[in-house]
C-alpha positions as CSV (number, residue, x, y, z in Angstrom):
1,X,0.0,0.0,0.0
2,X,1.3,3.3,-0.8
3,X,0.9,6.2,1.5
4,X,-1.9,7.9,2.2
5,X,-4.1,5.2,-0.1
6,X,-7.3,3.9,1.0
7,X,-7.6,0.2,1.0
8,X,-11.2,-2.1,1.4
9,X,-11.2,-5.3,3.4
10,X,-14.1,-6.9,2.2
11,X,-15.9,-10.6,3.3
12,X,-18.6,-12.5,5.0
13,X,-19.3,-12.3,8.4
14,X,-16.3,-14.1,10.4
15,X,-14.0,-14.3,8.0
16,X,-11.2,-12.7,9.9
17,X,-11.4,-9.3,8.8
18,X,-11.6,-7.8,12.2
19,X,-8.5,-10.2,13.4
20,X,-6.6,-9.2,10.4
21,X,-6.9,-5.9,11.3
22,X,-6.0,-6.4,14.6
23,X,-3.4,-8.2,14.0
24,X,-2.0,-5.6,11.2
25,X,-2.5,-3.2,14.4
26,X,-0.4,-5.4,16.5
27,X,-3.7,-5.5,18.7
28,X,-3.7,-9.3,17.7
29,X,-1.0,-12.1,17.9
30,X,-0.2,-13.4,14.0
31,X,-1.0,-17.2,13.8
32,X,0.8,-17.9,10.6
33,X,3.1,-16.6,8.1
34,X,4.4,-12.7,8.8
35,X,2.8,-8.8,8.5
36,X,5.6,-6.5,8.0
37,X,5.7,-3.1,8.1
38,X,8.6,-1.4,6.4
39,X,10.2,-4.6,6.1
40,X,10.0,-5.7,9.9
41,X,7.8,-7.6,11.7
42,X,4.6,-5.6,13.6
43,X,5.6,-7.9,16.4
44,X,8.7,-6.4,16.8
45,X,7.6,-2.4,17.1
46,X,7.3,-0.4,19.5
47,X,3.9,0.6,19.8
48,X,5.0,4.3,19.9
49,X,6.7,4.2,16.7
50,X,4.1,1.7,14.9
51,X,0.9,4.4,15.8
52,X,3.5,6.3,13.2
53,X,2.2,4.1,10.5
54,X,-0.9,2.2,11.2
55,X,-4.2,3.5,12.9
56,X,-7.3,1.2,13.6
57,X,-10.6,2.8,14.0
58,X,-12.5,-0.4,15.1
59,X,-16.4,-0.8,14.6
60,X,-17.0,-2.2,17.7
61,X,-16.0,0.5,19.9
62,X,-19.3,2.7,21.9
63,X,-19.5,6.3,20.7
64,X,-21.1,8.9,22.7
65,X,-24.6,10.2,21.4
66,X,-24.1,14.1,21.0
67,X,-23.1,15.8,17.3
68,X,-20.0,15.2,15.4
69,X,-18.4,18.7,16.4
70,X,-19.5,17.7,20.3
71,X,-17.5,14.6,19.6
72,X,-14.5,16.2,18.3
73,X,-14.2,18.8,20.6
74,X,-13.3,16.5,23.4
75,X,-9.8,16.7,21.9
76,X,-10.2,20.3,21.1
77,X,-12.5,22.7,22.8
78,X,-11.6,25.6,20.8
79,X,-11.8,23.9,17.2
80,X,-13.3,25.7,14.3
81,X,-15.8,24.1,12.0
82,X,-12.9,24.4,9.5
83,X,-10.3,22.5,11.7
84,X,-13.0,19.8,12.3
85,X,-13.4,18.9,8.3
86,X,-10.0,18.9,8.2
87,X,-9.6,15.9,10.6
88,X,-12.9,14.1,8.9
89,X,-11.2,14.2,5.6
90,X,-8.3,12.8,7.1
91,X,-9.6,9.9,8.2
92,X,-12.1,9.9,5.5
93,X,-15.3,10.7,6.7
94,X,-16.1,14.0,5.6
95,X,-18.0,12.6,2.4
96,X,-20.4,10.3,4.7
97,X,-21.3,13.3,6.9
98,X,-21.2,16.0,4.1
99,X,-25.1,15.7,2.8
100,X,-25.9,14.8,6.4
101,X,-25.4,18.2,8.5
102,X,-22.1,18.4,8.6
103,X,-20.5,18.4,12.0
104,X,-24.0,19.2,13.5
105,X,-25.0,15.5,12.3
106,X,-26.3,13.9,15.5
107,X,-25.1,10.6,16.3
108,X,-26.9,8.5,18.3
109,X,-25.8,6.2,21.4
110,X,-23.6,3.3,20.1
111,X,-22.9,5.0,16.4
112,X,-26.8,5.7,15.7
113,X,-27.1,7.6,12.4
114,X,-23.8,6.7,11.1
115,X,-24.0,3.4,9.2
């Protein structure tokens, strides 16, 4: 994967795509073969240095009901609406929010109004 690019993991239900991600994380222990990352095992990062390079946003985790820009403001009280899109098109989800209210969107308890 080049840098930067946006990549779909795509299969049935429990085919391993959460614990492939995991383990690409280094969240998850690698049962067979080897995922390198720059040439090295994950294994053998430090988790400091391999947050450098790989992020997992996982589905599973609870999210606060509230609106986008409450949500994003935990980490910055004094963000502008400007410096919020900036983050959601980082992490690439300023198109799903875009037609939907912006950073006003409510989302509900558990990721309501997202999917």
């Amino acid at each position: 994967m080049a840098p930067g690019e946006t990549v779909a993991l795509t299969g049935a239900s429990g085919s391993g795509k959460s614990t492939l991600l995991l383990a690409i994380a280094g969240l998850h222990p690698v049962a067979g073969g080897q995922i390198l990352i720059l040439g090295s095992p994950v294994q053998d990062w430090p988790e400091t240095a391999l947050r450098q390079y790989v992020t997992l946003v996982s589905q599973r985790h609870a999210l606060m009901a509230g609106s986008v820009a409450e949500a994003l403001r935990l980490a910055d009280p004094e963000a502008t609406e400007a410096q919020m899109m900036a983050v959601l098109e980082a992490v690439c989800l300023a198109p799903v929010i875009a037609g939907r209210g912006g950073v006003a969107l409510q989302i509900g308890p558990r990721g309501g109004g997202l999917s």
